[in-house]
Residue, then its C-alpha position, 0 to 999 in steps of 0.5 A: x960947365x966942365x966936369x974939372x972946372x965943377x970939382x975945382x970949384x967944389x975943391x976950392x969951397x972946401x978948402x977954403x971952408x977949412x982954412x976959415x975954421x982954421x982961422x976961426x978957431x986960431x984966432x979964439x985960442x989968441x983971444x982967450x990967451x989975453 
């Protein structure tokens, strides 16, 4: 495996692991609204 494609894949787990705690964290806010 390539040195680039190493920390685009690293990158990419990153940002989705933000994303998914965005999301998390939106969605209880939505919740607790109701």
């Amino acid at each position: 495996m390539s040195t680039l494609a190493f920390s685009t894949m690293t990158y990419f787990h990153i940002y989705s692991a933000h994303y998914l705690v965005i999301l998390y964290n939106f969605r209880n806010s939505c919740g607790g609204l109701k």
